[in-house]
C-alpha positions as CSV (number, residue, x, y, z in Angstrom):
1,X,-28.4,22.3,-26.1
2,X,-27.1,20.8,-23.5
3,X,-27.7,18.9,-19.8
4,X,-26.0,20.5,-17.1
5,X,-26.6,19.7,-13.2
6,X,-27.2,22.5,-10.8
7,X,-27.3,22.8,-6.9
8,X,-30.6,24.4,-6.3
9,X,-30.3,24.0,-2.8
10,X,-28.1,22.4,-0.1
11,X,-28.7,18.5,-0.6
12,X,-30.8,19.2,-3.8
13,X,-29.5,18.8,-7.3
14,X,-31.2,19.4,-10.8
15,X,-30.7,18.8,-14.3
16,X,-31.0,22.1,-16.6
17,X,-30.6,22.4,-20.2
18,X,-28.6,25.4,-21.4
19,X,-27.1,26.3,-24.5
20,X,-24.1,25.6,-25.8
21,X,-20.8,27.7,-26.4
22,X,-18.7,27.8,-28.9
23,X,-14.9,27.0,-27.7
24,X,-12.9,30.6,-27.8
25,X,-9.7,30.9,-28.2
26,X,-7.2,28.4,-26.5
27,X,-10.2,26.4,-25.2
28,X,-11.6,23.4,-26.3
29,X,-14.9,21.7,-26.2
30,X,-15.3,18.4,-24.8
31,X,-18.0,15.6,-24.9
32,X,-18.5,14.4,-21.3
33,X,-17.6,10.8,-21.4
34,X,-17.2,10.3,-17.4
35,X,-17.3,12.9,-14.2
36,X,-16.8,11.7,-10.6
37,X,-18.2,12.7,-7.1
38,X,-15.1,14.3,-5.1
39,X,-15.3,14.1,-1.3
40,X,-15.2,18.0,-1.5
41,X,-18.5,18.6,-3.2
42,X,-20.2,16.4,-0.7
43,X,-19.4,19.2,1.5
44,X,-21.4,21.8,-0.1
45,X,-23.7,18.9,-0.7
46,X,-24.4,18.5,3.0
47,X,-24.3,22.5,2.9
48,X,-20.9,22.8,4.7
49,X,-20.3,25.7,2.3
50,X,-21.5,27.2,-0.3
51,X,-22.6,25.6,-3.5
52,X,-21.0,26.4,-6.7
53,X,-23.2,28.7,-9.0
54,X,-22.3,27.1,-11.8
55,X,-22.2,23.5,-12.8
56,X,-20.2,20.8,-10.6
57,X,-17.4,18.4,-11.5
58,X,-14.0,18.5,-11.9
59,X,-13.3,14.9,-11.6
60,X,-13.6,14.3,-16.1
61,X,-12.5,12.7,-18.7
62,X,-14.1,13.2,-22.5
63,X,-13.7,13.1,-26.2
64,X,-12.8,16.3,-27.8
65,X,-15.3,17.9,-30.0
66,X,-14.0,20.8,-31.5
67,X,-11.0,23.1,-31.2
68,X,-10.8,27.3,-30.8
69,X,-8.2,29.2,-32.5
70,X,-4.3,28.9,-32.0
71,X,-5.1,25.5,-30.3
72,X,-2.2,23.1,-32.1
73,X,-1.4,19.3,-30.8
74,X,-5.2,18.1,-30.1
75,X,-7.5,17.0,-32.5
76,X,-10.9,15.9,-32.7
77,X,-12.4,12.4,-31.2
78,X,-9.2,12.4,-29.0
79,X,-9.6,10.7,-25.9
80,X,-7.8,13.1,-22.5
81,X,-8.4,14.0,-19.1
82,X,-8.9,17.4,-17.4
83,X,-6.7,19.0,-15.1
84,X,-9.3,22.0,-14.3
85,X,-7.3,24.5,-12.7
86,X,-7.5,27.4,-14.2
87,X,-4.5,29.9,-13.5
88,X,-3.0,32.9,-15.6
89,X,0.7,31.0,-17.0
90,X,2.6,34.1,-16.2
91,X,3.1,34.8,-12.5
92,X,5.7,33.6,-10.9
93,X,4.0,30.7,-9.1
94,X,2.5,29.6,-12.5
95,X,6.0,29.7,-14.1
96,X,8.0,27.7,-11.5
97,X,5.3,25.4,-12.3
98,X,3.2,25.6,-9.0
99,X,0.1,26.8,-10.8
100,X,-1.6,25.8,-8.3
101,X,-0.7,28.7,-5.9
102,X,-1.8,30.9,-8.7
103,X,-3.3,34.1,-7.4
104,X,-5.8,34.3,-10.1
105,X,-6.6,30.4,-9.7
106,X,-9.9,29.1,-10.8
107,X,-11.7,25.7,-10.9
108,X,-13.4,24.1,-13.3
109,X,-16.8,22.7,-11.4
110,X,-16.5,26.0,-8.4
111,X,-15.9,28.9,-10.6
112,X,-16.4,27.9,-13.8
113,X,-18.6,25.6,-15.6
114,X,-17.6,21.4,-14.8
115,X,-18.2,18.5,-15.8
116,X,-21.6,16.7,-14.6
117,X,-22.5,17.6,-17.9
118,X,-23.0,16.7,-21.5
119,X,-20.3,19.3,-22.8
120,X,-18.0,21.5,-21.3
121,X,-15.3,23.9,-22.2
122,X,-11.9,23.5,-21.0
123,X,-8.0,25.4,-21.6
124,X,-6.0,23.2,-23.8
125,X,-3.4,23.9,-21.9
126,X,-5.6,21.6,-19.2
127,X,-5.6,18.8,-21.2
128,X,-3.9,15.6,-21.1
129,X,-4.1,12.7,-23.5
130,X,-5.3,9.5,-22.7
131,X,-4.1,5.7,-23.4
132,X,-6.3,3.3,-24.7
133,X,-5.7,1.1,-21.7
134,X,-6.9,3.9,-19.8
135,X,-10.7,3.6,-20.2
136,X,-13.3,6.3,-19.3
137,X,-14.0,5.5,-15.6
138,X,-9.9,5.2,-15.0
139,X,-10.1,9.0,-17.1
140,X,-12.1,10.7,-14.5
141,X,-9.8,8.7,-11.7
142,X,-6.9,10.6,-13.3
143,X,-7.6,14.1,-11.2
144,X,-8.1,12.9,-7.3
145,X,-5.3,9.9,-8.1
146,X,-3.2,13.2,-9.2
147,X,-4.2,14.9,-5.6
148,X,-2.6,12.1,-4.2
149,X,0.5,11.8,-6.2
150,X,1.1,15.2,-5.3
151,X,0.4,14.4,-1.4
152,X,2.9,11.5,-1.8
153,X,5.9,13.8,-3.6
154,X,5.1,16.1,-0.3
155,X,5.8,13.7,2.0
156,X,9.0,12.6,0.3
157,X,8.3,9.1,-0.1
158,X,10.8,6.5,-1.3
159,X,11.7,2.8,-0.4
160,X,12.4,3.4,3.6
161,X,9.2,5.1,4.1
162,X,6.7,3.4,6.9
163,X,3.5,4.7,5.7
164,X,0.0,5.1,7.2
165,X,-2.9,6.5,5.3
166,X,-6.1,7.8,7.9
167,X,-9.4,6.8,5.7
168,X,-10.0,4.7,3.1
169,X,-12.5,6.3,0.6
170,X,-10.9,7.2,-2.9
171,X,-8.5,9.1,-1.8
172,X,-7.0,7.5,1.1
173,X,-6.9,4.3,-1.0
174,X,-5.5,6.2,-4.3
175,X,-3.0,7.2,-1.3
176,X,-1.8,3.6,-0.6
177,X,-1.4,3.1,-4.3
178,X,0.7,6.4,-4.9
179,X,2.5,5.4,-1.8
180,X,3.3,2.3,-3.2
181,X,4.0,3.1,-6.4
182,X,7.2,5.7,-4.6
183,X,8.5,2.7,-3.3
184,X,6.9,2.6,0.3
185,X,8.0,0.0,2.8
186,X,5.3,-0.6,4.5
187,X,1.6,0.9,3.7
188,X,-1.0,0.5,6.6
189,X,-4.7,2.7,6.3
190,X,-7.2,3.1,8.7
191,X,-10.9,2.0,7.3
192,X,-14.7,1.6,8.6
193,X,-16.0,-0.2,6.5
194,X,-16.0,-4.3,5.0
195,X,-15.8,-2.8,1.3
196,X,-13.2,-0.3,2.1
197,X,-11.2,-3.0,3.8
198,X,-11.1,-5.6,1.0
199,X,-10.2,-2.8,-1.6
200,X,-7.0,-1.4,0.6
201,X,-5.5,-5.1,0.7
202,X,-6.3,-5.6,-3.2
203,X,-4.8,-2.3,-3.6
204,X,-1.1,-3.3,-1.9
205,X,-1.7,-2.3,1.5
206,X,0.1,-4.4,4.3
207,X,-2.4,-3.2,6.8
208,X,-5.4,-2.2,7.4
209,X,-6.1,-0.8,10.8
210,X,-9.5,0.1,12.9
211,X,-9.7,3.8,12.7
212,X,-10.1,3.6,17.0
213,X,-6.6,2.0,17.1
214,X,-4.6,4.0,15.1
215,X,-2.6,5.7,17.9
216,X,-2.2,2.9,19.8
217,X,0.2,0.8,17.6
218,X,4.0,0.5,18.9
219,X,4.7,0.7,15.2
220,X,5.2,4.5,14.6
221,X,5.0,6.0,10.6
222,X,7.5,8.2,9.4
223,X,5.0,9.5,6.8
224,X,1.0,10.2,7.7
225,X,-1.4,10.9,4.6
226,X,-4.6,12.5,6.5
227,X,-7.5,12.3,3.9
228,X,-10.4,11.9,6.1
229,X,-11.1,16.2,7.5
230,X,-14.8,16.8,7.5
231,X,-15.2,17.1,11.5
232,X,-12.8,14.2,12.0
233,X,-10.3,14.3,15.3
234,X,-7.7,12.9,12.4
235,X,-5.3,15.5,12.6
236,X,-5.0,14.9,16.8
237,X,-4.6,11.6,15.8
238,X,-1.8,11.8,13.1
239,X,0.3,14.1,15.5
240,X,0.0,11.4,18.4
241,X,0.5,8.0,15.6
242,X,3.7,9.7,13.7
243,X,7.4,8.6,14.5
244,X,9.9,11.7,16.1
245,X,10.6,13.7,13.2
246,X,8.2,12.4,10.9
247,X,5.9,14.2,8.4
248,X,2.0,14.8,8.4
249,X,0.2,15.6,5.1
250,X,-2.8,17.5,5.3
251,X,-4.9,16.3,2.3
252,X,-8.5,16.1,4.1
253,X,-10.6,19.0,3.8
254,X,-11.8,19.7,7.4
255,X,-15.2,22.0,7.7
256,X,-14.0,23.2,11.5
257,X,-10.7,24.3,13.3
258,X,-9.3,20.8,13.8
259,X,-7.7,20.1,17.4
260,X,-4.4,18.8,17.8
261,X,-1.8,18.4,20.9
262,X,1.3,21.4,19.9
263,X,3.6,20.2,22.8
264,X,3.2,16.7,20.9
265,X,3.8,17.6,17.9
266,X,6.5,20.4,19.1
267,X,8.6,17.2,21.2
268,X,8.3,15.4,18.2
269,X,9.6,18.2,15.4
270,X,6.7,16.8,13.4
271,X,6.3,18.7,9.9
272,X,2.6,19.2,9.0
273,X,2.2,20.1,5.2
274,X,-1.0,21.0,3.8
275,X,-1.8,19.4,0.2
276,X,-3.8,20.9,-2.3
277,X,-4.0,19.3,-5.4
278,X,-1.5,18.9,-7.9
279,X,1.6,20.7,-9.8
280,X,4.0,20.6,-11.8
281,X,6.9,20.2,-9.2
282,X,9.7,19.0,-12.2
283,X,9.8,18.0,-16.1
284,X,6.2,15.4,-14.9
285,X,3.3,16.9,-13.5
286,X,1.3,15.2,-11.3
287,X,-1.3,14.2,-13.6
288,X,1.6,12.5,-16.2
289,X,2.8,10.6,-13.0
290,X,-1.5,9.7,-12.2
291,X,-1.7,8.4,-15.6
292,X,1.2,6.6,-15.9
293,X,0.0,5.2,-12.5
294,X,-3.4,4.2,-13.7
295,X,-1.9,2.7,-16.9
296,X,0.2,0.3,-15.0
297,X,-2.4,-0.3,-12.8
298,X,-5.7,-0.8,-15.0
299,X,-6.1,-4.4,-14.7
300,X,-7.1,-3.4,-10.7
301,X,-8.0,0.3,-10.6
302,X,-11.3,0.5,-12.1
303,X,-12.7,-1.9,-8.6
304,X,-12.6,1.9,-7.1
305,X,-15.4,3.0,-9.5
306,X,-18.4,1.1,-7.2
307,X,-21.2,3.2,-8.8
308,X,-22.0,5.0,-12.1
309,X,-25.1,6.5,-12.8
310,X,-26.7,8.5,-15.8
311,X,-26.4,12.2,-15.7
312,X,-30.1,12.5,-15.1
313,X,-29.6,10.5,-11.7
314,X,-27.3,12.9,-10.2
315,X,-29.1,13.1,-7.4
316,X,-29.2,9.6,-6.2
317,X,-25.6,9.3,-7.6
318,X,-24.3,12.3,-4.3
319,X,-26.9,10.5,-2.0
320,X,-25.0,7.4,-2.7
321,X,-21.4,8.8,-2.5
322,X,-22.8,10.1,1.2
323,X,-23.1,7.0,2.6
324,X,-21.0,5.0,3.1
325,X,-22.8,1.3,4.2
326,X,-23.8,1.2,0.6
327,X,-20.3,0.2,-0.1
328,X,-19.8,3.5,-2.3
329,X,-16.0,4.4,-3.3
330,X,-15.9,6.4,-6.2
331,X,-19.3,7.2,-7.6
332,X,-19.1,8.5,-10.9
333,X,-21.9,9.8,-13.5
334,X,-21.5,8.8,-17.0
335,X,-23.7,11.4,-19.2
């Protein structure tokens, strides 16, 4: 048997005991070592859209367990992180390596079982080997510092780029740091709040700007990361703070139709791309790239894990990731 959380109701999590399955072929079971609280199940948290019917999480990390047929190159007690999409291999988006676009894609946490669990089942394919230096907390970091990779590759940054990141919660700070790692010039981010502040500046960030003031500044970004959505006027305000010709990434996940000014952004021939997750846009995904990232990067990474609680405290653990003053960043449970 094992623990799993459930969403019973909007804003109300339990823990259920279920039992548990045997890994089928390709798929391997994992021990739970570390799952984190994404910014997009807060949403369904705060019931802007539907909760998942199955167990949340697709921030994880664990220890393998046990193996199903045909599954070669793991073994068990290995340390690895999930990538938890779950696509077919063989369209053509999957084999250009854009799985991600998969028209039979699935998630690990929405439409399948996740990881705020003791045990879960996951594709091999899905799984990536850890580093020692890479400890648990850093393992579950390796999916949402991936999302932001991938939003960085988007916005082709390199050593010229004048960056600025709107919001500074997990993601917009993993932003500054993939931004930095491509090489960025300069790295501002707009943030609310004293914790998020001292984190952005530890993290590499030149900047860090009031979140009321970011179209104001003379100093125009070729590249804007938007991470903030949620009912936010952030996009408006990327399309009024960008430089002529500059790009917009969309990585936010907005709950409305967000506003913006067209003739702005038409005057400007500014490019908005949305982001969604990561790929495999050449011979390293975006989760080699995010662990690579976080192995470099250990020694100051893990101050974005501000909160981890037991499995059986899930519900304090999404309270806390929902508010901000507490000086939450990444919560995280640990089962």
């Amino acid at each position: 048997m094992s623990r799993r959380v459930k969403a019973t109701a909007p804003g109300r999590l339990e823990l259920h005991e279920s039992d548990d399955l045997a890994p089928g072929p390709g798929q391997v079971a994992l021990r739970v070592s570390c799952c984190g609280v994404c910014g997009s199940d807060l949403h369904w948290f705060h019931g802007n859209g539907p909760a998942p019917a199955v167990c949340p999480g697709h921030e994880m990390c664990g220890e393998i367990e046990s193996l199903g047929d045909g599954v070669e190159g793991l073994h068990s007690g290995q340390r690895v992180a999930v990538e938890p999409l779950l696509r077919c291999g063989a369209c053509a988006a999957c084999l250009r390596g854009d799985y991600h676009l998969c028209p039979r894609l699935g998630l690990l946490g929405i439409t399948a079982e996740g990881g705020m669990a003791d045990r879960v089942l996951a594709p091999a394919e899905c799984l990536y080997a850890l580093p020692d230096s890479v400890d648990d907390s850093l393992g579950a970091l390796v999916e949402p510092t991936a999302v932001c990779v991938h939003a960085a590759r988007l916005g082709g940054i390199g050593e010229d780029s004048n960056v600025l990141v709107l919001g500074a919660g997990s993601i917009g700070l993993l932003s500054v740091v993939a931004a930095r790692q491509l090489g960025a010039r300069h790295v501002a981010v707009s943030a609310r709040y004293p914790a998020q502040k001292e984190l952005a500046l530890a993290l590499g960030c030149d900047e860090v700007i009031d979140p009321t003031r970011v179209t104001s500044s003379t100093v125009k970004p070729d590249v804007v990361i938007e991470t903030v959505g949620g009912s936010a006027d952030t996009l408006a305000d990327s399309v009024e703070a960008v430089a002529p010709g500059g790009r917009i990434i969309m990585v936010g996940v907005f709950d409305h139709s967000p506003a913006f000014n067209p003739m702005t952004a038409l005057m400007k021939e500014v490019t908005i791309t949305a982001a969604m997750v990561y790929n495999r846009p050449g011979d390293r995904s975006d989760f080699d790239v995010a662990i690579g990232l976080l192995d470099e990067r250990s020694s100051d990474m893990s101050a974005l894990v501000t909160h981890t609680f037991p499995l059986e405290q899930a519900q304090a653990a999404f309270e806390c990731a929902s508010d901000k003053s507490s000086g939450s960043v990444k919560v995280q449970l640990a089962p």
